[in-house]
MMTF fields as JSON, N, C-alpha, C and O atoms, coordinates in Angstrom:
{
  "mmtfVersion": "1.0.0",
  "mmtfProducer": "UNKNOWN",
  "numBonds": 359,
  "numAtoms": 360,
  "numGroups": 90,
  "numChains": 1,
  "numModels": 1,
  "chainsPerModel": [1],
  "groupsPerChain": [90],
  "chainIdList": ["A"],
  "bondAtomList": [4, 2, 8, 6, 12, 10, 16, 14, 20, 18, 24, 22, 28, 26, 32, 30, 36, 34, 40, 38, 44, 42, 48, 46, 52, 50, 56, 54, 60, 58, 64, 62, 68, 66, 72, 70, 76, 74, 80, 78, 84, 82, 88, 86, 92, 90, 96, 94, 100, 98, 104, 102, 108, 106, 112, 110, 116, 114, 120, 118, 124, 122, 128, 126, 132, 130, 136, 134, 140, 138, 144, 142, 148, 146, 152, 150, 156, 154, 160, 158, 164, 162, 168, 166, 172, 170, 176, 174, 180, 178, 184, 182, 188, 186, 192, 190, 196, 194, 200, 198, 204, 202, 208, 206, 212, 210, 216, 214, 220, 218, 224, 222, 228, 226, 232, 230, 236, 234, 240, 238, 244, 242, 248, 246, 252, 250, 256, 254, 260, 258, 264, 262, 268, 266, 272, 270, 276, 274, 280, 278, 284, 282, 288, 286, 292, 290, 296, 294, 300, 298, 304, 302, 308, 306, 312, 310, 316, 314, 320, 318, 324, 322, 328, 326, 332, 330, 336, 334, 340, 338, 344, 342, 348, 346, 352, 350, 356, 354],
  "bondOrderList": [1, 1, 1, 1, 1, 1, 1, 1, 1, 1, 1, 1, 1, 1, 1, 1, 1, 1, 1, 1, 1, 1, 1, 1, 1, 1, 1, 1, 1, 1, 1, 1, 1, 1, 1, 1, 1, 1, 1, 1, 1, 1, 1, 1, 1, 1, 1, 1, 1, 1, 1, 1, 1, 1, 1, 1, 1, 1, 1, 1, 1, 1, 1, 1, 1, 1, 1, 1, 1, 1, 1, 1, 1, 1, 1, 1, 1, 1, 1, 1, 1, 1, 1, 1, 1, 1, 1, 1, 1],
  "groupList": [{"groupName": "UNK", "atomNameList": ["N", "CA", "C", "O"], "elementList": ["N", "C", "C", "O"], "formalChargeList": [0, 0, 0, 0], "bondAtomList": [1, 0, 2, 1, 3, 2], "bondOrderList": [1, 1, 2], "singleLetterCode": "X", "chemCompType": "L-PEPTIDE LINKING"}],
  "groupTypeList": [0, 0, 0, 0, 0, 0, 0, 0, 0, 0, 0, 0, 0, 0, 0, 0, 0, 0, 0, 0, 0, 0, 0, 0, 0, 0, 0, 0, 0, 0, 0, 0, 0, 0, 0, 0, 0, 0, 0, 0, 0, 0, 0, 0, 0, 0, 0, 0, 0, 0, 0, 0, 0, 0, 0, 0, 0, 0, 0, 0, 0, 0, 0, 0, 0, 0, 0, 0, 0, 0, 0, 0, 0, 0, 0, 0, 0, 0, 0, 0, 0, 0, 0, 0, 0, 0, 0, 0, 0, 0],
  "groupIdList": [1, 2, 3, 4, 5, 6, 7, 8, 9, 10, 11, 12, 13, 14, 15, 16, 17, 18, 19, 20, 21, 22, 23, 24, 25, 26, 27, 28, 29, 30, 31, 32, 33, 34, 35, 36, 37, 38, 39, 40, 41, 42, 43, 44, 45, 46, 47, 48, 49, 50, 51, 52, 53, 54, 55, 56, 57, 58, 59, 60, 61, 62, 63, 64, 65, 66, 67, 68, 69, 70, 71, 72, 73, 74, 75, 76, 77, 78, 79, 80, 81, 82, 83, 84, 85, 86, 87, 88, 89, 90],
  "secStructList": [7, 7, 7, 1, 4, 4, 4, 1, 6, 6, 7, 7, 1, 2, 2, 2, 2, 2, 2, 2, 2, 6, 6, 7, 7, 1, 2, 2, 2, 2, 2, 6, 6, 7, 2, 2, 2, 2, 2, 2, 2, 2, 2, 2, 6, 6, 7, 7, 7, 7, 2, 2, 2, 2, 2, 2, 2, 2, 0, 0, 0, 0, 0, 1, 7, 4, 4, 4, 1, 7, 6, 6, 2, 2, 2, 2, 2, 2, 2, 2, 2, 2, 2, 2, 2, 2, 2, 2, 2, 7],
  "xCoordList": [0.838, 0.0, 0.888, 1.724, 0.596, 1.237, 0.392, -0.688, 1.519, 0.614, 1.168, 2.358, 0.502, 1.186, 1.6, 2.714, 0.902, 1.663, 3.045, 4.05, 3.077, 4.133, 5.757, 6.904, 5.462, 6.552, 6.935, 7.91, 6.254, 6.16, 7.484, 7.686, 8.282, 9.645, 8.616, 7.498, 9.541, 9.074, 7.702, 7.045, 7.437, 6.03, 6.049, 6.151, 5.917, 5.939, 4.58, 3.534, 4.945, 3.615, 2.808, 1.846, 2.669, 2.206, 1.993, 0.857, 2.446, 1.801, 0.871, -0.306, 1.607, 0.045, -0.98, -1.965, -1.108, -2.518, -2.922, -4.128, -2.445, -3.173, -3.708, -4.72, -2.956, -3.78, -5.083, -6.2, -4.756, -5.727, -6.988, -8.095, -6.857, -8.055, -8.822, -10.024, -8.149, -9.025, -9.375, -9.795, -8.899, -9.764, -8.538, -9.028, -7.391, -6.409, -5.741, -5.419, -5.59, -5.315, -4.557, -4.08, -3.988, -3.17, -1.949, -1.927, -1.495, -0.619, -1.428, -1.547, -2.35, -3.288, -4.111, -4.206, -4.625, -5.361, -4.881, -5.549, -3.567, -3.009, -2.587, -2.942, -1.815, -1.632, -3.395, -3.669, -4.186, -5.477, -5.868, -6.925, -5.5, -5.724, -4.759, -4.974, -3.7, -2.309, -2.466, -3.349, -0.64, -0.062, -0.759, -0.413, -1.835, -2.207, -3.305, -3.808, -3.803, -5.221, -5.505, -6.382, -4.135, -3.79, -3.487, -4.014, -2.89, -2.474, -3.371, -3.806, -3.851, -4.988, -6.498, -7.219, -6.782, -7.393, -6.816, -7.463, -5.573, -5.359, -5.145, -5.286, -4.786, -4.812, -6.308, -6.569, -7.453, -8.772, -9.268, -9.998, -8.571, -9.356, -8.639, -8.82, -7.804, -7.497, -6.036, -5.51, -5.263, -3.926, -3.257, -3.818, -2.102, -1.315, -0.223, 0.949, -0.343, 1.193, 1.284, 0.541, 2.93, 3.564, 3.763, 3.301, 4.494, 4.788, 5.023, 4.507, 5.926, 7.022, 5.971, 5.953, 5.221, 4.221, 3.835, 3.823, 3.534, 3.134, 4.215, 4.096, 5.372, 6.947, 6.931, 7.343, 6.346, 6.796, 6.194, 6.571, 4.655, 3.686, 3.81, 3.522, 4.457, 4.81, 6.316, 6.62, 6.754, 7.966, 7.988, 8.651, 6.654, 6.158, 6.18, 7.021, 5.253, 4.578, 5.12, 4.608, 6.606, 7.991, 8.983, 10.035, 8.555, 9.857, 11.092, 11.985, 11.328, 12.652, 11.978, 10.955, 13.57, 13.289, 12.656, 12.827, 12.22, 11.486, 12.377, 11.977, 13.864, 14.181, 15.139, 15.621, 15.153, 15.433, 14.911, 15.493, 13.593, 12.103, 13.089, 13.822, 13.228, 13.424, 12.311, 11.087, 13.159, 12.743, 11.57, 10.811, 11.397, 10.633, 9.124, 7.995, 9.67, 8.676, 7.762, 6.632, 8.52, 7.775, 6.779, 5.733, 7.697, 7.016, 5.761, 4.702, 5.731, 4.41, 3.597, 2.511, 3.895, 2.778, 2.344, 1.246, 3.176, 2.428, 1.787, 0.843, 1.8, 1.096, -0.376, -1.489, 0.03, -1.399, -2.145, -3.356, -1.401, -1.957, -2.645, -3.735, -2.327, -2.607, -3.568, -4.231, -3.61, -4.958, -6.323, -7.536, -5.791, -7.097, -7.434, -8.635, -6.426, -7.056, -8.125, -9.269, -7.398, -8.319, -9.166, -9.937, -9.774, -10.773, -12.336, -13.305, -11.683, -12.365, -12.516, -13.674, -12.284, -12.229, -13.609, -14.595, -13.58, -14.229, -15.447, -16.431],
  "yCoordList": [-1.179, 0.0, 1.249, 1.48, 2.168, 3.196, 4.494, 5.05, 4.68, 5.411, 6.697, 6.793, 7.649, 9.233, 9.704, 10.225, 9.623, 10.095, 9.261, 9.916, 8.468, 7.38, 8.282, 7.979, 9.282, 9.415, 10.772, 11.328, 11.398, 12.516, 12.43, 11.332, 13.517, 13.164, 12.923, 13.39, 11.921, 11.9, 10.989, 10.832, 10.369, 9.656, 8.407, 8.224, 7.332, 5.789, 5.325, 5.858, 4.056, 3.201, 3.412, 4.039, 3.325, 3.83, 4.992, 5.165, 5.68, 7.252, 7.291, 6.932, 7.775, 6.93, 6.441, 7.179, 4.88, 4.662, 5.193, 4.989, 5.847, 6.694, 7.6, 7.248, 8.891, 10.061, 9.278, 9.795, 7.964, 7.613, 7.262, 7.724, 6.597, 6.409, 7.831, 7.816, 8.76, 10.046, 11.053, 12.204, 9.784, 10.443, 11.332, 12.283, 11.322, 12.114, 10.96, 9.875, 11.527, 10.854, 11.025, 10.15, 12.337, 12.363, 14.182, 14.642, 14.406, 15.99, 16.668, 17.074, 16.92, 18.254, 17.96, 18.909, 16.932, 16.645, 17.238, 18.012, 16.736, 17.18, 18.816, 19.48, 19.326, 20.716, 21.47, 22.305, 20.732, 21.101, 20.922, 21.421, 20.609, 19.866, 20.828, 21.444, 20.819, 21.33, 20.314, 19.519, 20.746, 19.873, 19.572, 18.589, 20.758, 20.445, 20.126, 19.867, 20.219, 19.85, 17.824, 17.043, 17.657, 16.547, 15.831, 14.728, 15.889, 15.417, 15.395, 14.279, 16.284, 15.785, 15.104, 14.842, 14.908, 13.866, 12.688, 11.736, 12.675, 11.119, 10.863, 9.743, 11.973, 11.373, 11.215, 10.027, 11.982, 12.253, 10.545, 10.014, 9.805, 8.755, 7.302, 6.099, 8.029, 7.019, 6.544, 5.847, 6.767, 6.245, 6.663, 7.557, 6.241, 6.662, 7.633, 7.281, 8.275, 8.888, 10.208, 11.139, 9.69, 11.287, 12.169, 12.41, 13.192, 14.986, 14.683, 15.209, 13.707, 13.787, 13.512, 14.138, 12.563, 12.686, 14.177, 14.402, 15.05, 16.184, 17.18, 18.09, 16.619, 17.316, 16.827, 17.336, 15.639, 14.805, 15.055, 14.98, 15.523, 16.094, 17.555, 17.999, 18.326, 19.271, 19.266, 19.467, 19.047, 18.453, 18.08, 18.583, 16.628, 16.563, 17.72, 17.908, 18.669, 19.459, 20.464, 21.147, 21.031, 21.955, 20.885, 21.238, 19.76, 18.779, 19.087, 19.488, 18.937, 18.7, 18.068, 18.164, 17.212, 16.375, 16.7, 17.915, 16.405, 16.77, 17.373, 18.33, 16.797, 17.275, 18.877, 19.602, 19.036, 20.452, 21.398, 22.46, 21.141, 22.186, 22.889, 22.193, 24.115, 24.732, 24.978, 24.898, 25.227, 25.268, 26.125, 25.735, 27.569, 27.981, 27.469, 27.698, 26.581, 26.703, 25.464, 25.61, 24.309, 23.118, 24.072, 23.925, 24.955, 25.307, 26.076, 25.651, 26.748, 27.358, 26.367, 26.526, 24.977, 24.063, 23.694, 23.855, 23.227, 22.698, 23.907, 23.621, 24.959, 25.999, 25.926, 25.897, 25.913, 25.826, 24.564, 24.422, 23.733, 22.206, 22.585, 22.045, 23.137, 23.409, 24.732, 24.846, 25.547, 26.242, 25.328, 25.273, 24.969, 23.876, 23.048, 22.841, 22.535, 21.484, 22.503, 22.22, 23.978, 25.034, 25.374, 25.585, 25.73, 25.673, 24.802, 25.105, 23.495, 22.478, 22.337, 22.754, 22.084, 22.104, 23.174, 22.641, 24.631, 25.296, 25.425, 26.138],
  "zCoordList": [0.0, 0.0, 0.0, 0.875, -1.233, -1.155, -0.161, -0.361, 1.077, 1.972, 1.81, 1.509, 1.96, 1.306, 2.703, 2.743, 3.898, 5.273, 5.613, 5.893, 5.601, 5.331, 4.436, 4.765, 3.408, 2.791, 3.359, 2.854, 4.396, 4.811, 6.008, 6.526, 6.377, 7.206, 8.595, 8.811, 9.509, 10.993, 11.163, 12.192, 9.692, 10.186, 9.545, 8.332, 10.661, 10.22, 10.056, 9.686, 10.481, 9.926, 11.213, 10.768, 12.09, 13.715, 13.484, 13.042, 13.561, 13.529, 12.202, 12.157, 11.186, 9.789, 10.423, 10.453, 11.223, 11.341, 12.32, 12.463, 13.155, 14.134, 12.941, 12.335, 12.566, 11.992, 10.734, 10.711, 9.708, 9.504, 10.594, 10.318, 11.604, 11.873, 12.593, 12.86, 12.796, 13.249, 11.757, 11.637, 10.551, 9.318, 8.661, 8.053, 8.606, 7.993, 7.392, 7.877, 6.046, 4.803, 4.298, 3.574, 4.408, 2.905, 3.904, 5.046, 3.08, 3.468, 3.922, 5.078, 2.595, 2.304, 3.644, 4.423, 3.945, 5.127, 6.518, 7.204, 6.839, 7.592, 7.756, 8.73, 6.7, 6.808, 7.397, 8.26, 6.505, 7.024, 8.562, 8.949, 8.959, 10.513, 11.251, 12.294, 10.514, 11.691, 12.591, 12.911, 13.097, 13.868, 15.745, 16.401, 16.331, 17.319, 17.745, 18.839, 16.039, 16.15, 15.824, 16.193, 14.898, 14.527, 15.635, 15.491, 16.701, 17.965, 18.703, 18.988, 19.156, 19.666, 19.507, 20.47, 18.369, 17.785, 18.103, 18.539, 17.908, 18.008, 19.461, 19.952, 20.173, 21.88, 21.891, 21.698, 22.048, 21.777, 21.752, 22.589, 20.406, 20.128, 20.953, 20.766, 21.879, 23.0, 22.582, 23.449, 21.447, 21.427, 22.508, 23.141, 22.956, 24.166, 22.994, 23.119, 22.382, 21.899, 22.766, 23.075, 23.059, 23.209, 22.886, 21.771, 23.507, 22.764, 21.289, 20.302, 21.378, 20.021, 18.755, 17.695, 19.092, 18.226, 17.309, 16.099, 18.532, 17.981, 17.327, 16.507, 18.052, 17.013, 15.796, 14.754, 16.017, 14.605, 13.371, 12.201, 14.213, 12.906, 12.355, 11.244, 13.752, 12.79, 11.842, 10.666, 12.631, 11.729, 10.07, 9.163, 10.05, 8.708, 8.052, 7.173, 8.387, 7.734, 7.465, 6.579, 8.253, 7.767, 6.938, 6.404, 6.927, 6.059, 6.618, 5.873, 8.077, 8.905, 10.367, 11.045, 10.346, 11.433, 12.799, 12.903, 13.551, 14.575, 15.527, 16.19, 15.709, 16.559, 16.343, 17.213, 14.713, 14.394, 14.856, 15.074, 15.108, 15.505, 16.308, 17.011, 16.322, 17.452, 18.989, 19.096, 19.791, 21.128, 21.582, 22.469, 20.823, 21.08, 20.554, 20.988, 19.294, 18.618, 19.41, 19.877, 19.419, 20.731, 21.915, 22.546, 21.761, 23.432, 23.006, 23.469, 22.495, 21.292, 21.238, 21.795, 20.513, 20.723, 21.804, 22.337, 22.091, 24.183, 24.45, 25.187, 24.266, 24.757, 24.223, 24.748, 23.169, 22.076, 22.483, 22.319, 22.981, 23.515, 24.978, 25.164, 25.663, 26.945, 27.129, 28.16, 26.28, 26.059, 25.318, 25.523, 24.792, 23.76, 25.367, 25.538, 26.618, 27.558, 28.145, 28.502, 28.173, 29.322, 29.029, 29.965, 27.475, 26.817, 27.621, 28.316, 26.896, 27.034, 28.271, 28.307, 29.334, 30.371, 30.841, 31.349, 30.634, 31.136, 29.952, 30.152]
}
């Protein structure tokens, strides 16, 4: 099976079927989603993945390795991750 998340940097066959089964298919899908909305869907639908997960997807989606991301920029997401919990929450 030619899988198109699959050829994307930072994303295997595990991560692929996670974002498939919360319905992300393809790049365009994903860029559509972004990286914290993409992550949390898939925590959402009960996978156990970690942060890196969410480095990894953005990562994809700049086409460099996850752990290039710079520092501020991780921390930007967890932020963005941790307003989306406070949201919801209240």
């Amino acid at each position: 099976m030619n899988d198109e998340l699959q050829h994307l940097k930072n994303l295997g066959k595990t991560s692929a079927q996670w974002l498939h089964a919360v319905g992300i298919h393809s790049a365009s899908d994903l860029r559509r989603m972004g990286a914290v909305n993409a992550y949390q869907a898939v925590r959402t639908r009960g996978f156990r993945a970690s942060k890196v997960l969410l480095y990894a997807i953005e990562g994809a989606l700049l086409d460099m390795h996850w752990n290039d991301i710079p520092v501020e920029r991780k921390a930007a997401l967890i932020q963005q991750l941790d307003a989306r919990a406070v949201q919801k929450n209240n």
